[in-house]
N, C-alpha and C positions, 0 to 999 in steps of 0.2 A: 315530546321531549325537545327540549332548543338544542341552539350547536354547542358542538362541542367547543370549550371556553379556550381561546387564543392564548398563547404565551406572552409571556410577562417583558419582554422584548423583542423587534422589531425580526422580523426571519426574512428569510427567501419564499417568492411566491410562487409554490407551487400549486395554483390553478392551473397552468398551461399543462402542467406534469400529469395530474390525474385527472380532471377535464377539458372536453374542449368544446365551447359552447355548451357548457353544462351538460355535457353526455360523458360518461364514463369511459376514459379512454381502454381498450384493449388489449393492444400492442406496445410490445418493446419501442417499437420506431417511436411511439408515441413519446414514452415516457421518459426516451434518451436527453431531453433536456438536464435530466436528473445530474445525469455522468458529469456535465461542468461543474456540478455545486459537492462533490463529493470531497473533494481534496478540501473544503474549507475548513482549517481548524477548529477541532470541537463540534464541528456538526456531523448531526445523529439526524437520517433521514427518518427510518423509522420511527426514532423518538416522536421527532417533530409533525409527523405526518399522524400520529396518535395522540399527541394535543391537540392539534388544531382543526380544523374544520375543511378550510383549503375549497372553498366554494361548495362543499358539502354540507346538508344539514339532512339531521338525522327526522325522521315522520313517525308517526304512529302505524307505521308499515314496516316490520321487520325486515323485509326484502330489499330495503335502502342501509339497514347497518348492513347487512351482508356484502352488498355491494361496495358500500366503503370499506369494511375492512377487506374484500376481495383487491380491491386497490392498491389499498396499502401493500397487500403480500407481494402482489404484483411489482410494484416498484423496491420493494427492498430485494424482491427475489432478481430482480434485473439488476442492481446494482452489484449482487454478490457474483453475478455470472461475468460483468465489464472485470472484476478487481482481480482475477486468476487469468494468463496465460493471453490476456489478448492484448500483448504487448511486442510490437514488433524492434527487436535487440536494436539500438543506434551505433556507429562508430563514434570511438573517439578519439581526439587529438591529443595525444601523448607526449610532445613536444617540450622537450623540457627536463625530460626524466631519463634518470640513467636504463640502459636499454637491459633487460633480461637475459636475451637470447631464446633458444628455443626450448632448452628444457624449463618444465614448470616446477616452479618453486614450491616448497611443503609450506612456505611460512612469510609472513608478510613481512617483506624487505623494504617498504618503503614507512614505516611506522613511525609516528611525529615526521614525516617530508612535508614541511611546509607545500611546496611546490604539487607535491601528489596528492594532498589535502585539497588545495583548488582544485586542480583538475579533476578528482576523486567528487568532489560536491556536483561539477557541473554535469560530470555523467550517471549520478546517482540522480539526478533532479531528471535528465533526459529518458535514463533504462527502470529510473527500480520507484520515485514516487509515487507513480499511478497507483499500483498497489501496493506498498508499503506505507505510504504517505511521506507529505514534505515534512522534512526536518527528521525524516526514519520515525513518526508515528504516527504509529499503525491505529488507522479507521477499528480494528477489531476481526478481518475479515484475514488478511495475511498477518504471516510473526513481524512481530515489533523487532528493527535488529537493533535497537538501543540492547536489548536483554539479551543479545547474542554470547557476550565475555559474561557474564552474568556471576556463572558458576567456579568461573578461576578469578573473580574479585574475591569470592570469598575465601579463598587459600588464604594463609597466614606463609606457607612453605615459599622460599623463592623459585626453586626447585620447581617445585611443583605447581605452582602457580604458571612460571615460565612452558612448560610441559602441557600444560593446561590449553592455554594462547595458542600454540602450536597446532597442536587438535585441532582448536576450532580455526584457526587459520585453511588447516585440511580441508575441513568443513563444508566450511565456506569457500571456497576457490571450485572445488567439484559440484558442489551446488548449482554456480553462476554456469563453470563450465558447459551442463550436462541439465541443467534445466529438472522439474520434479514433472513427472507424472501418476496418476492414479487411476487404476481400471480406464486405461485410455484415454483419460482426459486430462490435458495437459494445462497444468495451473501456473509453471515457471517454463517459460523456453527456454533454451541448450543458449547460451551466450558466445562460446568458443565459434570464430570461425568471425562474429562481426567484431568481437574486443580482442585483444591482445592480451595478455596477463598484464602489462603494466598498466593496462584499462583497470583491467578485474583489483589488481592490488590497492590502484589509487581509489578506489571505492571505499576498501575495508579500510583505508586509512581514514580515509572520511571519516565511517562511519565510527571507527573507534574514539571520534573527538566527541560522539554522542553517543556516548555508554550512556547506560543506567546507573551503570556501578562504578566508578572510577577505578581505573587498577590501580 
């Protein structure tokens, strides 16, 4: 059987990723070059790594597809273990923004703030792209927070719709605060303690210029 047939335009060369000197790479360490090419918009590792070839050609030896698609699993399965929890929280400069205090707010006080809008992009790009993706979309592996308000866009009630925002305003602040875990393994670290809420707030404001849904 020949290789497997290239794509129809120019990719990233992952030979380095899953061979090195034409020997099957093993290891994570190996195949951490991957993690830089991840945030590119529209790339699909696994896709791509299932088109093409990538210095692999397939024999009349079953033992060699094994090994390539052993590869593949291998690198997609590294990439899904980088996108959860191993993200170290950054501060951020808040400067600028009317101050909170110390109790936390149920509901996002800085909504359309221009000013909390910048600040809001630049520490969403620093704490939450890695796994969420640039521009808040999502590779597929964390929730896309474009689709966050999702379900109070579709209200018709003002009420209710308003009621709605709030919620997930909730939501969302205990989330960042308090990080998610699962049977022990921690996919979102606790944010509280290196942001401030008017960190956390200028984020959702951010992120609300990149709904899904328009409210």
């Amino acid at each position: 059987m020949g290789p497997l047939p290239s794509p129809a335009a120019p990719a990233p060369d992952f030979g380095a990723v899953v061979t090195t000197k034409g020997k099957f790479c093993t290891s994570l360490e190996q195949i951490g070059v991957a993690q830089r090419l991840r945030n590119i918009k529209g790339f699909d590792l696994l896709s791509y790594l299932m088109e093409t070839h990538v210095k692999l050609r397939y024999s009349s030896h079953p033992r060699n597809a094994w090994r390539w698609l052993g590869a593949t699993a291998l690198a997609a399965a590294s990439m899904a273990a980088w996108a959860h929890g191993d993200v170290t929280p950054q501060a951020v400069d808040t400067t600028g923004l009317p101050k909170l205090g110390d109790q936390w707010r149920s509901e996002n006080p800085y909504r359309a703030n221009d000013t909390a809008i910048k600040i809001g992009t630049s520490a969403y790009n620093q704490n939450c792209a890695r796994c969420h993706g640039i521009e808040a979309i999502s590779g597929g592996i964390a929730p896309d927070l474009r689709k966050l308000d999702n379900d109070c866009a579709a209200l018709k009630d003002a009420g209710r719709k308003a009621a709605c925002a709030k919620e997930n305003d909730d939501f969302f602040l205990n989330t960042v605060r308090h990080g998610r875990t699962r049977n022990g393994a921690v996919y979102m670290p606790p944010f509280e303690g290196t942001m401030n809420q008017e960190a956390i707030w200028s984020i959702k404001a951010y992120l609300e210029t990149r709904r899904d849904k328009p409210m």
